[in-house]
mmCIF file as gemmi writes it, N, C-alpha and C atoms, coordinates in Angstrom:
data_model
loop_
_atom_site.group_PDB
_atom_site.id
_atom_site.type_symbol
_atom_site.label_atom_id
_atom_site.label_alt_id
_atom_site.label_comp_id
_atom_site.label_asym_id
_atom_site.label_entity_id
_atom_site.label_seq_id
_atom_site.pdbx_PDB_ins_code
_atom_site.Cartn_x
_atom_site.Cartn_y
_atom_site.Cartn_z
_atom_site.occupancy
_atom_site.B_iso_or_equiv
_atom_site.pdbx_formal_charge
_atom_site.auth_seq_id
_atom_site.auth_asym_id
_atom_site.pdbx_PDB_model_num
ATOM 1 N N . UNK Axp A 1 ? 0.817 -1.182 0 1 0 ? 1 A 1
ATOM 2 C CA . UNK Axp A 1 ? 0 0 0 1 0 ? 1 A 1
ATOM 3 C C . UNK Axp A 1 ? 0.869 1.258 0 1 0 ? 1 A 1
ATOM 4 N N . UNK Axp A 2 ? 2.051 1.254 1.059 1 0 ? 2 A 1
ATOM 5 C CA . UNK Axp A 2 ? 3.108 2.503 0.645 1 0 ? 2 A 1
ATOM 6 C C . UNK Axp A 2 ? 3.659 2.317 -0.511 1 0 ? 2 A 1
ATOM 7 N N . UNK Axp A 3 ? 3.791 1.575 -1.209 1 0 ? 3 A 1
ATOM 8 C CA . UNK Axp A 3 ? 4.63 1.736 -2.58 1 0 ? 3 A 1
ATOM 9 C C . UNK Axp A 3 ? 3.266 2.035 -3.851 1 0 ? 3 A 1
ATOM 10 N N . UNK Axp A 4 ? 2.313 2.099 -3.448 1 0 ? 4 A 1
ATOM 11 C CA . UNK Axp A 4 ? 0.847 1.855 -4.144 1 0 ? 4 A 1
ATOM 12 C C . UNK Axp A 4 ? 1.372 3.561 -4.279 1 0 ? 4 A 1
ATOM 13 N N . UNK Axp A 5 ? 1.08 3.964 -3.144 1 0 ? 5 A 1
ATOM 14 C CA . UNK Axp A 5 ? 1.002 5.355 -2.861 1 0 ? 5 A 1
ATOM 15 C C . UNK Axp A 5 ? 1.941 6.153 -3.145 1 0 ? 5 A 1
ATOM 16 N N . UNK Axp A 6 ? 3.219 5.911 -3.275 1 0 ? 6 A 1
ATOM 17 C CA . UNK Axp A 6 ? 4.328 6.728 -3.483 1 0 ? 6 A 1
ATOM 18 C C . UNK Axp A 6 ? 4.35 6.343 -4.643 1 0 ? 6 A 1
ATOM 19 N N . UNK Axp A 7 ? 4.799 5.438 -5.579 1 0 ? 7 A 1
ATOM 20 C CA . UNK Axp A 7 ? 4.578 5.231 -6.925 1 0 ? 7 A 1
ATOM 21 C C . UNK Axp A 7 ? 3.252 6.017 -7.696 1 0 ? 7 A 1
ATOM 22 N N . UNK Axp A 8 ? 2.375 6.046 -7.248 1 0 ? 8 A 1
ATOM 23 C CA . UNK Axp A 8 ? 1.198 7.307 -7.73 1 0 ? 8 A 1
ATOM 24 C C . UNK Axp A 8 ? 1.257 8.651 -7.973 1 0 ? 8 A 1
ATOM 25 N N . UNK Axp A 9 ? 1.801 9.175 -6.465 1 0 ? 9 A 1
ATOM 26 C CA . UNK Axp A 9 ? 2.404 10.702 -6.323 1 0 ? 9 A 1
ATOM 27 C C . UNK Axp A 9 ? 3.816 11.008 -6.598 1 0 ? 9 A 1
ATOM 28 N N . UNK Axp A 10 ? 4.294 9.845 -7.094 1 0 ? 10 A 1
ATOM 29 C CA . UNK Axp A 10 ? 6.189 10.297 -7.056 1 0 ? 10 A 1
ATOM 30 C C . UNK Axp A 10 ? 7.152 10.77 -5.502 1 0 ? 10 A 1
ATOM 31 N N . UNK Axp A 11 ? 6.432 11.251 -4.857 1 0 ? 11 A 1
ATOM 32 C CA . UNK Axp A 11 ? 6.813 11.266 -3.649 1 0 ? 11 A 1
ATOM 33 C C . UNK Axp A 11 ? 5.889 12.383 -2.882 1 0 ? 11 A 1
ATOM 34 N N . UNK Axp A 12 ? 5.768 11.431 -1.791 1 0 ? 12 A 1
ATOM 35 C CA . UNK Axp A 12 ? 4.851 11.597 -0.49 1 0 ? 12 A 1
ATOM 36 C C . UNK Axp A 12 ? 5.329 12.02 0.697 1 0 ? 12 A 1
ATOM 37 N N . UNK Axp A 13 ? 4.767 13.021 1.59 1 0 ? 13 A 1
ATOM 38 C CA . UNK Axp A 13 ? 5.24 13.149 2.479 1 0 ? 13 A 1
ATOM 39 C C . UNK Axp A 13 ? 4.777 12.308 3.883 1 0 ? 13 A 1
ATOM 40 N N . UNK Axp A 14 ? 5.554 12.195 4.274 1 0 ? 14 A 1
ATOM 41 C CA . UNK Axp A 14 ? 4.784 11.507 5.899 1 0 ? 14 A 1
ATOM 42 C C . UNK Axp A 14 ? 3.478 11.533 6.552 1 0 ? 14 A 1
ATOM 43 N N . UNK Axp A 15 ? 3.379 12.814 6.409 1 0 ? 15 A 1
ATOM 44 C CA . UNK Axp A 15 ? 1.666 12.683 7.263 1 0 ? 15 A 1
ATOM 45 C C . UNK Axp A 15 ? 0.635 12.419 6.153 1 0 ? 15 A 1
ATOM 46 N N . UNK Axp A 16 ? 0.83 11.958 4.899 1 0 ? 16 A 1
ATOM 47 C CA . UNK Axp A 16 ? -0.081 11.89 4.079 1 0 ? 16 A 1
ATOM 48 C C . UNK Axp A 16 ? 0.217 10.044 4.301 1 0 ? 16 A 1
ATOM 49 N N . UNK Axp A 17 ? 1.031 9.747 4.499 1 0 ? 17 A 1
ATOM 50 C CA . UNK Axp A 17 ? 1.219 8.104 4.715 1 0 ? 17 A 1
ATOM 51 C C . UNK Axp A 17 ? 0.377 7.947 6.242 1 0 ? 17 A 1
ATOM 52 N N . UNK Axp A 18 ? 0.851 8.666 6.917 1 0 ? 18 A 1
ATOM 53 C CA . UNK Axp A 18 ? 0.103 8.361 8.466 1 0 ? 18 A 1
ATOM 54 C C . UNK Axp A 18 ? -1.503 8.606 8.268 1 0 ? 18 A 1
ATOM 55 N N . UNK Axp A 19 ? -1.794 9.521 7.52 1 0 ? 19 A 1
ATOM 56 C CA . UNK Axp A 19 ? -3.276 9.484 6.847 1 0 ? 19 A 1
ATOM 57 C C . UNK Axp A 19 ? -3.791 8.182 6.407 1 0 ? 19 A 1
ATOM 58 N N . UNK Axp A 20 ? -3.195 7.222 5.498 1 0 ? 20 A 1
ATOM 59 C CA . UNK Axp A 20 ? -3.015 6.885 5.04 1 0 ? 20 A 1
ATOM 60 C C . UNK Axp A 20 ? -3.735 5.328 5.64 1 0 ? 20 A 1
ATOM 61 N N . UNK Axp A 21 ? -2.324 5.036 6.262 1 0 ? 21 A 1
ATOM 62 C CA . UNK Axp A 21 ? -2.299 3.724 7.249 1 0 ? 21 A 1
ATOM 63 C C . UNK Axp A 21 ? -3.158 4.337 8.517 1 0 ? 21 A 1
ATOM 64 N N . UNK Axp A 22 ? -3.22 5.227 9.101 1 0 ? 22 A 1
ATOM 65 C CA . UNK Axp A 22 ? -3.61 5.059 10.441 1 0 ? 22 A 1
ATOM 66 C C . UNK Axp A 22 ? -5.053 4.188 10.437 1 0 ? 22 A 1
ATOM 67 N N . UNK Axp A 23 ? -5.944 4.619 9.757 1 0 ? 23 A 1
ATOM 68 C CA . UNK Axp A 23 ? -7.574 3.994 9.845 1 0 ? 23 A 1
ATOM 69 C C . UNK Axp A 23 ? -7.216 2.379 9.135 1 0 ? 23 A 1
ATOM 70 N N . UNK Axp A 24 ? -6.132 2.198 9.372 1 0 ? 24 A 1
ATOM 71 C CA . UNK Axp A 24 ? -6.068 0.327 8.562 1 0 ? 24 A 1
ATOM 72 C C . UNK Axp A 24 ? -5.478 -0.07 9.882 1 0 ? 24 A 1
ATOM 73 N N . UNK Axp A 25 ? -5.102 0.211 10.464 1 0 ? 25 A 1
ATOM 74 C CA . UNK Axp A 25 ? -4.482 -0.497 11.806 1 0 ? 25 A 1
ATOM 75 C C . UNK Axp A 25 ? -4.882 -0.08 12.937 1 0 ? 25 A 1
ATOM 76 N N . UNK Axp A 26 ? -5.057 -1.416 13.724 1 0 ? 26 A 1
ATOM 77 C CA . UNK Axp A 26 ? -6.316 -1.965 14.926 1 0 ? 26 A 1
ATOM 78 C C . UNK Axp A 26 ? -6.492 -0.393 15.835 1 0 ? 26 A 1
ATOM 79 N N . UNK Axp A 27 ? -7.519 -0.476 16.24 1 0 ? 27 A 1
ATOM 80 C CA . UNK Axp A 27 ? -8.097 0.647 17.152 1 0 ? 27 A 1
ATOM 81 C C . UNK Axp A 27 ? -7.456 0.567 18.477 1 0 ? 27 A 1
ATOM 82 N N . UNK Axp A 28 ? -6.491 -0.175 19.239 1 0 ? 28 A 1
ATOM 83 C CA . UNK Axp A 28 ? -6.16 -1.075 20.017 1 0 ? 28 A 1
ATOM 84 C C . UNK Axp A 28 ? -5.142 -0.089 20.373 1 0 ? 28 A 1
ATOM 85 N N . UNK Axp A 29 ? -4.363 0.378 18.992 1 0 ? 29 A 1
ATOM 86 C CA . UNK Axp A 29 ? -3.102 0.911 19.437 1 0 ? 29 A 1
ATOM 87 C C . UNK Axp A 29 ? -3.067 2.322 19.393 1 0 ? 29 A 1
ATOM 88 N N . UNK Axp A 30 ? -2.613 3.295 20.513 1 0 ? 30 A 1
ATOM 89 C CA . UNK Axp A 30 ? -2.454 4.144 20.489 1 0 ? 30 A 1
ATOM 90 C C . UNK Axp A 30 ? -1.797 5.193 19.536 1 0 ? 30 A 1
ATOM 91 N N . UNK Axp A 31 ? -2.423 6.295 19.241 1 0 ? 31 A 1
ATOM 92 C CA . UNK Axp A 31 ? -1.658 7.331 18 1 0 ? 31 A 1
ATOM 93 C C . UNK Axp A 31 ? 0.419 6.73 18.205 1 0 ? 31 A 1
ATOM 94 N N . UNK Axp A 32 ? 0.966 6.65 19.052 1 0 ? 32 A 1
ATOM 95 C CA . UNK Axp A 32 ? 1.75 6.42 19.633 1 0 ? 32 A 1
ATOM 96 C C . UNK Axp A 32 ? 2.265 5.118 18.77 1 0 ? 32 A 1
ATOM 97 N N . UNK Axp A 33 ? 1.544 4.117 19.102 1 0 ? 33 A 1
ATOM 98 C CA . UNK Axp A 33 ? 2.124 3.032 18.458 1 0 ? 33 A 1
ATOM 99 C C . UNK Axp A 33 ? 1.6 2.799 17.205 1 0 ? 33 A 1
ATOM 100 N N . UNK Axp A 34 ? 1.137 3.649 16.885 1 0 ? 34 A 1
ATOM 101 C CA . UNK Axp A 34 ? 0.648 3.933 15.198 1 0 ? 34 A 1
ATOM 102 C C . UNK Axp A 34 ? 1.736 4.312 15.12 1 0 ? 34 A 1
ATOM 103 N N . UNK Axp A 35 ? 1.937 5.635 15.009 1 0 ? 35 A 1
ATOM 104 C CA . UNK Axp A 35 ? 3.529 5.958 14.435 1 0 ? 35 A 1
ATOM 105 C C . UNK Axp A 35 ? 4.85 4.995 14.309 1 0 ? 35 A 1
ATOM 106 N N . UNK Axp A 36 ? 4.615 4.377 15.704 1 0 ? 36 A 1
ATOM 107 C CA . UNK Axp A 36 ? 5.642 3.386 15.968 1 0 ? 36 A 1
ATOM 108 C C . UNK Axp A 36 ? 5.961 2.641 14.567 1 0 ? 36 A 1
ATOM 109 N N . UNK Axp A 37 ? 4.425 2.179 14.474 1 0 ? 37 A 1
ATOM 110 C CA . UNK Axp A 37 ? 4.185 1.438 13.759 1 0 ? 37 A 1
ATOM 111 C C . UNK Axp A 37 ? 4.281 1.224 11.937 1 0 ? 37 A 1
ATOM 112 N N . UNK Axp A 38 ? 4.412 2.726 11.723 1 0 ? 38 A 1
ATOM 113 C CA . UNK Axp A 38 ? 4.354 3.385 10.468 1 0 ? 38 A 1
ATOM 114 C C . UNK Axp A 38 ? 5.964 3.288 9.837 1 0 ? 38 A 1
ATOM 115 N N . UNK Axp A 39 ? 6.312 4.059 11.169 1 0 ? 39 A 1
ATOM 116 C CA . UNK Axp A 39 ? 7.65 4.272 10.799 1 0 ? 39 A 1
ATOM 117 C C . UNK Axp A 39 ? 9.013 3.218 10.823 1 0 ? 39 A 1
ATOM 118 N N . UNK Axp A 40 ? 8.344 1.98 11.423 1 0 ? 40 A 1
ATOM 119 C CA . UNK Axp A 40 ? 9.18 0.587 11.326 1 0 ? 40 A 1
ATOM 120 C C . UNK Axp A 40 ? 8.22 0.198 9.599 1 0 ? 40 A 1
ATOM 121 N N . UNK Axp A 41 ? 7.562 0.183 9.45 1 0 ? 41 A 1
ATOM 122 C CA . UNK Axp A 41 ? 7.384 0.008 8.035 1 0 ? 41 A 1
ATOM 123 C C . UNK Axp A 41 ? 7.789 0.594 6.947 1 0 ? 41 A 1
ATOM 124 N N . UNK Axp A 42 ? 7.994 1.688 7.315 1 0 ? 42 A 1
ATOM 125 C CA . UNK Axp A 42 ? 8.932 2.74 6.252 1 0 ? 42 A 1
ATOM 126 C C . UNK Axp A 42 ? 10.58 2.451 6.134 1 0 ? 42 A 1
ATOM 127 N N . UNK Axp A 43 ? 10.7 2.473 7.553 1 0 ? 43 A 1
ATOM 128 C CA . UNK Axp A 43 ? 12.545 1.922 8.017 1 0 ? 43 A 1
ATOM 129 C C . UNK Axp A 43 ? 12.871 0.609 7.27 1 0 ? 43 A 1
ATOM 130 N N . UNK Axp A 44 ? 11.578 -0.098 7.107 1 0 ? 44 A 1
ATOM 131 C CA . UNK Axp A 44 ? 11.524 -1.676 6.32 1 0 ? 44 A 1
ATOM 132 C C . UNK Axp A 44 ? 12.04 -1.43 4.687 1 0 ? 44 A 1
ATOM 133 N N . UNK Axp A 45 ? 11.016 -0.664 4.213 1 0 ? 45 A 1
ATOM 134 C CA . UNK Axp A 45 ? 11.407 -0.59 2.726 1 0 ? 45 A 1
ATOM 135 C C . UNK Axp A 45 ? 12.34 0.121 2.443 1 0 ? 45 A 1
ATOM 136 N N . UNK Axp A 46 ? 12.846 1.251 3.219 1 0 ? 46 A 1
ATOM 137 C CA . UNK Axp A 46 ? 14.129 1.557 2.918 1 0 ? 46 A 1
ATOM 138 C C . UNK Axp A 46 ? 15.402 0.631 3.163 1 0 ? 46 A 1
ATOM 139 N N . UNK Axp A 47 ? 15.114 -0.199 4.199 1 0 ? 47 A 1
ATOM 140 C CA . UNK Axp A 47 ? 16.376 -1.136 4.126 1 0 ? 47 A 1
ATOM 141 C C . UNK Axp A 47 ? 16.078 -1.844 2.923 1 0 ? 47 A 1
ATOM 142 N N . UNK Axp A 48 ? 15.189 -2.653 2.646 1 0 ? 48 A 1
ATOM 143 C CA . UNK Axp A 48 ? 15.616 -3.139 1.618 1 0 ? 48 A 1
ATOM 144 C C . UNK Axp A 48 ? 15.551 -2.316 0.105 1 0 ? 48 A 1
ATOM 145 N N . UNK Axp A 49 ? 16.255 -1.081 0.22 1 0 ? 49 A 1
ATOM 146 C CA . UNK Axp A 49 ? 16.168 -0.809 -1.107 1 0 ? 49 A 1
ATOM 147 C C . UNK Axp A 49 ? 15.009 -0.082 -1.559 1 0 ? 49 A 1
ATOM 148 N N . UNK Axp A 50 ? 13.696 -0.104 -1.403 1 0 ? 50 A 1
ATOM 149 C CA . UNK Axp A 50 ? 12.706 0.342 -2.388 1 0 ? 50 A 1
ATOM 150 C C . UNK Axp A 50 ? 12.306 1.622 -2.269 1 0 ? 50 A 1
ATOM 151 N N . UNK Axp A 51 ? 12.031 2.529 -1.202 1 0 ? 51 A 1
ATOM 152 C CA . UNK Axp A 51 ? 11.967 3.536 -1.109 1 0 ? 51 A 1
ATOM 153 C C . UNK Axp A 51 ? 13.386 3.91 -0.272 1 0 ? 51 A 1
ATOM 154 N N . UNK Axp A 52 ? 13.132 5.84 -0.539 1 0 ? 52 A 1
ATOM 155 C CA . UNK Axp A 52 ? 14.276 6.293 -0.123 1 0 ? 52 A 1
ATOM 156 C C . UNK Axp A 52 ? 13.686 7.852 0.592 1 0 ? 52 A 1
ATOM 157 N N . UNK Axp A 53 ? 14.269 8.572 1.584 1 0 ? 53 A 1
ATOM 158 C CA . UNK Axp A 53 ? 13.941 10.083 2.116 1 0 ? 53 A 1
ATOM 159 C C . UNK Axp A 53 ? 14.613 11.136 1.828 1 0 ? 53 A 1
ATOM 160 N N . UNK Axp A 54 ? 13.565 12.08 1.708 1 0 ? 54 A 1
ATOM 161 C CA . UNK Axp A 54 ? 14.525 13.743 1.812 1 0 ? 54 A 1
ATOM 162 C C . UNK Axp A 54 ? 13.657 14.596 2.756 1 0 ? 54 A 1
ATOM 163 N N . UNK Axp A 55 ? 14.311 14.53 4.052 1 0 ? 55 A 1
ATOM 164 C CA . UNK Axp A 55 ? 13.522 15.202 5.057 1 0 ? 55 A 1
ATOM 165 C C . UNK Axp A 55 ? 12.479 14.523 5.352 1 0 ? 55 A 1
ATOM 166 N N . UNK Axp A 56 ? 11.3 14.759 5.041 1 0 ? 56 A 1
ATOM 167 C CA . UNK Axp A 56 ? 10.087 13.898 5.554 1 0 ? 56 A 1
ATOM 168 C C . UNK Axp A 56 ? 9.106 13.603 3.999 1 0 ? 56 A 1
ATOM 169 N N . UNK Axp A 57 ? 10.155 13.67 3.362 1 0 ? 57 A 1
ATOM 170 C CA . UNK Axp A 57 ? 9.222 12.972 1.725 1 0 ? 57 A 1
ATOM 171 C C . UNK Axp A 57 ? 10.311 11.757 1.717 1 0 ? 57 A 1
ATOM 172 N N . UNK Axp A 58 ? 9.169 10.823 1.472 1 0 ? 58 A 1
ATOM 173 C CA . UNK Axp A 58 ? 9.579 9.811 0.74 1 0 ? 58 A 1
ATOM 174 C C . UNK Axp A 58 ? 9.139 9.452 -0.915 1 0 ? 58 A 1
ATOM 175 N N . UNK Axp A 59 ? 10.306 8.462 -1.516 1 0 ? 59 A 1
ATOM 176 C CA . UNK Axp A 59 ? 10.373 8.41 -3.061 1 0 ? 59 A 1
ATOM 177 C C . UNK Axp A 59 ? 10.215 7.163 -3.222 1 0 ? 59 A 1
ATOM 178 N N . UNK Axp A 60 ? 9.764 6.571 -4.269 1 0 ? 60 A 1
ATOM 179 C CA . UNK Axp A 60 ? 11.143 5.369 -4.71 1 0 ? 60 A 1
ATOM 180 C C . UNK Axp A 60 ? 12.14 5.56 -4.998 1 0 ? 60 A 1
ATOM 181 N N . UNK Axp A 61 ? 12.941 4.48 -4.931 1 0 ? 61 A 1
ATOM 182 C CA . UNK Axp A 61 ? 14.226 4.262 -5.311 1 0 ? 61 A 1
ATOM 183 C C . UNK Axp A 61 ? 14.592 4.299 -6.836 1 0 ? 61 A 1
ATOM 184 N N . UNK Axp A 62 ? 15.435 4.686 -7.439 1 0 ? 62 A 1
ATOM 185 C CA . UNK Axp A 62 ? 15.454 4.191 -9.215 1 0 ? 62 A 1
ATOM 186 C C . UNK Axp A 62 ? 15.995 3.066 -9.37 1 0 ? 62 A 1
ATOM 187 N N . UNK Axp A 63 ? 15.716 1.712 -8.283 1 0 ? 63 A 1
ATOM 188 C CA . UNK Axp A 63 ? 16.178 0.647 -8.847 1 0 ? 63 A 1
ATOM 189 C C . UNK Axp A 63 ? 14.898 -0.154 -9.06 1 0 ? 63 A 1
């Protein structure tokens, strides 16, 4: 769904991703571990390669 989204807009900024994901993940967890939660998913695709940051936009990668 983040690469859905950044591949669409060319690059996205953060709170449009936290827009994004927040209403898809459980009611359970606090704004708090939403973020948590966002931002270990973001930290994910940048390790492996697929997206990349400038400040608080994220891109894809050109690989």
């Amino acid at each position: 769904m983040i690469l859905q989204c950044i591949g669409s807009f060319e690059a996205v900024k953060r709170s449009v991703i936290d827009d994004l994901l927040f209403d898809k993940l459980p009611d359970v967890l606090s704004e708090q571990q939403k973020k948590a939660k966002v931002r270990n998913l973001l930290q994910s695709l940048r390790k492996e390669n697929k997206i990349t940051a400038e400040g608080k936009t994220w891109m894809l990668t050109d690989e």
